[in-house]
N, C-alpha and C positions, 0 to 999 in steps of 0.2 A: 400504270397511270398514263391518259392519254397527255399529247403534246398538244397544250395551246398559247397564245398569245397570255402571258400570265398579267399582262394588262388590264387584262379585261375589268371592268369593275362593273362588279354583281350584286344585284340587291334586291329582298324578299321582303316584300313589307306584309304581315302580316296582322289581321284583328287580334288585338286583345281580349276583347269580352266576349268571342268562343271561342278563347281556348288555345288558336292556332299556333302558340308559340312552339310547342311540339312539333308540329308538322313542317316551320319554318327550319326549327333545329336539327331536322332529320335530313332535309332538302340541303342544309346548311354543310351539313358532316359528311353527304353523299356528293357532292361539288367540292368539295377538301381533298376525301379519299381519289377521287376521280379525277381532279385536273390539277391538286393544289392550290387551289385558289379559295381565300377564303371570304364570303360573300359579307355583306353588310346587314345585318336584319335590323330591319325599320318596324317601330311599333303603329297599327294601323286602327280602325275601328268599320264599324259597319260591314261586319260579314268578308271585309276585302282580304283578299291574297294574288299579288302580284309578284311577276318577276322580270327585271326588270337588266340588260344589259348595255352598260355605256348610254342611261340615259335612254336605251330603244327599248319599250315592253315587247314581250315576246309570251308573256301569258300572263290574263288574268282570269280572277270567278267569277266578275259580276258583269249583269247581264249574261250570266250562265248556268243560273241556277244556284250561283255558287258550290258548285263541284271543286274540290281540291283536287289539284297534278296527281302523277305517279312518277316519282322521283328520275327514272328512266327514264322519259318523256323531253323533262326538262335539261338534262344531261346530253341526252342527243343534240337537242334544241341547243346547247354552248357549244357542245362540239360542231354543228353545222355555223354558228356563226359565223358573218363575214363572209357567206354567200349572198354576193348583192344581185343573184341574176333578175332580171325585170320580173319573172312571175312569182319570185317570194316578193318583191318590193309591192306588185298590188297589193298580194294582199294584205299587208300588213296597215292595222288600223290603228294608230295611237289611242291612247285613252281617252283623249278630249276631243275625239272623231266618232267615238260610240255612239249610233244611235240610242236617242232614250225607251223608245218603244218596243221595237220588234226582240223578241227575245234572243233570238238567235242570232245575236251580231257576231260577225266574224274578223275574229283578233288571231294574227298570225299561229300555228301549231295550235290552237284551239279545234276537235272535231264537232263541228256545230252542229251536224247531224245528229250529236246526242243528246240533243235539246227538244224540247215534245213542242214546242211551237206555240199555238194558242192551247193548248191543255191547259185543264182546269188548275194544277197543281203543279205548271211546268215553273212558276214566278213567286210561287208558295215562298215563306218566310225559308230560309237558306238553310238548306240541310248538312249537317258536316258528318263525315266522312263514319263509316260505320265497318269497323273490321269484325268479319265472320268469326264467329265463337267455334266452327267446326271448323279450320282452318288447322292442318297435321303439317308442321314444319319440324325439322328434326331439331334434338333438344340441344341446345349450348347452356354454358353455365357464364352467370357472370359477379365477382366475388369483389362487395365492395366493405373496405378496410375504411373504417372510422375512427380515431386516433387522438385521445386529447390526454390532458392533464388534470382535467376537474369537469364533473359536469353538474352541479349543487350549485355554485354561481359565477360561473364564467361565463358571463355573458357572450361570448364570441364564437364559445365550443356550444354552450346550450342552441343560439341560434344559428350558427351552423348545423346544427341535428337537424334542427325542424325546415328549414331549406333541404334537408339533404332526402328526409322522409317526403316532403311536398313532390319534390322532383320524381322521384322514384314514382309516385302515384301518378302525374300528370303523363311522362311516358308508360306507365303500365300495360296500353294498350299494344303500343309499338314493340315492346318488349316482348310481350305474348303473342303477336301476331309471325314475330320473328325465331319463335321456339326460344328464347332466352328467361334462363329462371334465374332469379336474384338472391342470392344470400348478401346479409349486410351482417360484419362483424365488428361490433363496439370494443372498442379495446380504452381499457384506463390506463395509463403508462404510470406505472406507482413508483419506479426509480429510475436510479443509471444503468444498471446491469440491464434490464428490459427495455430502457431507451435505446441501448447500444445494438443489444440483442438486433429489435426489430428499425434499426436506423432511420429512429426516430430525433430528429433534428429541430422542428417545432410545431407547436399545440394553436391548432389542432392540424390534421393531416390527412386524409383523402387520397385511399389508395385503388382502383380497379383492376381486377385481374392481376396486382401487384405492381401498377404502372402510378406513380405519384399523378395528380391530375395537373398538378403546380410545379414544376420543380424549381426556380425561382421563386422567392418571396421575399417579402418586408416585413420586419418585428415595429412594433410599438408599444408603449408602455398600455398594461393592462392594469384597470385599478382592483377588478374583481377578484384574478391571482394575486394580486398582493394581500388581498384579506385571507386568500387559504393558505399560502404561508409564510406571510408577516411582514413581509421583505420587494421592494420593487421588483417587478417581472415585465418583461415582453412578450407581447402575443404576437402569432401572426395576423399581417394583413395583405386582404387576396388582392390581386391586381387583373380584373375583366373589362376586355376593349377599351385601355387604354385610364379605367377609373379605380379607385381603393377602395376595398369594402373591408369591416372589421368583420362582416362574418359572409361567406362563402355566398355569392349569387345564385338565386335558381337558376339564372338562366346559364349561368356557367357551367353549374354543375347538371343541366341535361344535355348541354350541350358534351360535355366530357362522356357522357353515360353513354350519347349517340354516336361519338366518333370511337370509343369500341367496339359498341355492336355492329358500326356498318365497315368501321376499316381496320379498328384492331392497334392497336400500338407496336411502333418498330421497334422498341427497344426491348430491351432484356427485362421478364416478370422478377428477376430475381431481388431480394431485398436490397436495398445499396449497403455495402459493408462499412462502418467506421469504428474506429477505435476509439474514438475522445470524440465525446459532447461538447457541442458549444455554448460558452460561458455562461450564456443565458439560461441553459435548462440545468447547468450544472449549481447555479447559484437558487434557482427553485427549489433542488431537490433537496438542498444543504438546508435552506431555511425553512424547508416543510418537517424537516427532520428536527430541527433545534425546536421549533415549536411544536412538534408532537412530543420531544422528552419535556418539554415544561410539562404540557398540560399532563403528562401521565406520573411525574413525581409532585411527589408525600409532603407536605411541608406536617411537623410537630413542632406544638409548644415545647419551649427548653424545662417546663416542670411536668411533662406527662407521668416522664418514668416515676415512681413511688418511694415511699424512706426505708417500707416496708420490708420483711424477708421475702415478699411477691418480685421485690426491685429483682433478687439472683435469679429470674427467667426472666421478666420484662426486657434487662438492661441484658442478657444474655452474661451474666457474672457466673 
């Protein structure tokens, strides 16, 4: 990990309606692994993706075709920061300095040479970024652990699923481009002995590579576990930059998806070991249990049995 000024405040604003939130969160998790520092992603519209230090732009797309960075690029570009010598200061053109016209305006670490000038299709509506399908990178595996208590109607675990399926698609490219194949395994946690097993502590739980995504978190009463088994329950609630979500962020969880593939977690894959559940799952499982012996015993009228000599097998006499 390079040494910088951890001051720095970094920020990628990127479009929303194509997409770029991927490409932000990748940029986002490669400036984490790299300098530590964790940038700011700003939602944007109109094709744009900027990046942005202390307030100084130092690369944008527009007026470029919109071409998106390569992560390297931009990394250099924080690591050179803070070089004020006079021939980086010309060239550096603020945003609200951009010519409107000529296509090939020149914004600091932008190669404008890669721009076709007046060509017919150099200002075409803004192309994003297309990774090669014949692209041979060697294979990594990457194994994500999905973990609840009910998925029938627990609203918090059901849409957490479908955030966690979206994510998984919306990186799919980057994933593939990178040799990383995904397995995602659903796991129902039906009691204690299995909760303990897999230290499983609360529903739902999001594990990659074995690495919790959350380890930290807040419980709230959940009214939908309470109908599965009869009894008040706390669900978890996530906590992303700073907000509560009752079910899992996509943008959290690509961002978690990407800061394995590009840097990997330092901690240990191994499961966390506990002995004793907390009170909250342990009161779940108690009251999912009392309500399955109801609904599975026999209620009899007190005159089933018969007066008959049939009564010495019925009544077992």
């Amino acid at each position: 990990m390079n040494t910088i000024n951890k001051s720095l405040g970094i920020e990628i604003t990127y479009c929303v309606e194509r997409g770029y939130l991927s490409n932000a969160s990748s940029l986002e998790a490669a400036i984490y692994n790299e300098f530590g520092i964790k940038p700011k992603l700003l939602q944007g519209h109109e094709g744009i993706f900027e990046v942005m230090i202390n307030n100084r732009l130092i690369y944008t797309n527009m007026k470029q075709c919109g071409r998106l960075p390569k992560n390297e690029d931009i990394l250099r570009d924080i690591l050179n920061f803070g070089d004020d010598s006079p021939s980086k200061n010309k060239e550096e053109v603020k945003l609200k300095e951009l010519p409107s016209d000529p296509c090939c305006a020149k914004v600091i670490n932008i190669n404008s040479s890669a721009c076709c000038g007046p060509s017919a299709n150099c200002c075409s509506p803004i192309q994003e970024s297309v990774i090669p399908d014949n692209i041979e990178t060697p294979k990594r595996s990457l194994e994500i652990e999905f973990m609840y208590i009910d998925l029938e109607v627990c609203t918090r675990c059901l849409g957490t699923e479908s955030n966690l399926e979206v994510a998984i698609s919306e990186v799919a490219q980057i994933l593939k481009a990178t040799g990383v194949e995904v397995t995602v395994k659903k796991i129902l946690v039906e009691d204690e002995e299995q909760a303990i097993k897999l230290g499983f502590v609360t529903s739902p739980t999001i594990r990659i590579n074995g690495h919790d995504i959350q380890l930290d978190f807040k419980e709230s009463l959940c009214e939908s576990c309470g109908d599965v088994c009869g009894d008040m329950v706390d669900c978890r609630v996530w906590i992303y930059q700073g907000k509560e979500y009752t079910e899992a962020p996509k943008a959290m969880l690509i961002d978690a998806i990407l800061r394995e593939v590009y840097g990997g977690s330092k901690t240990s894959s191994e499961r966390p070991k506990i002995t004793e559940l907390p009170e909250n799952l342990r009161n779940f499982f108690l009251a999912k249990r009392k309500q399955q012996a109801n609904q599975n015993a026999v209620e009899f009228p007190d005159n089933i049995c018969c007066s008959s000599p049939a009564s010495d097998k019925c009544c077992g006499k």
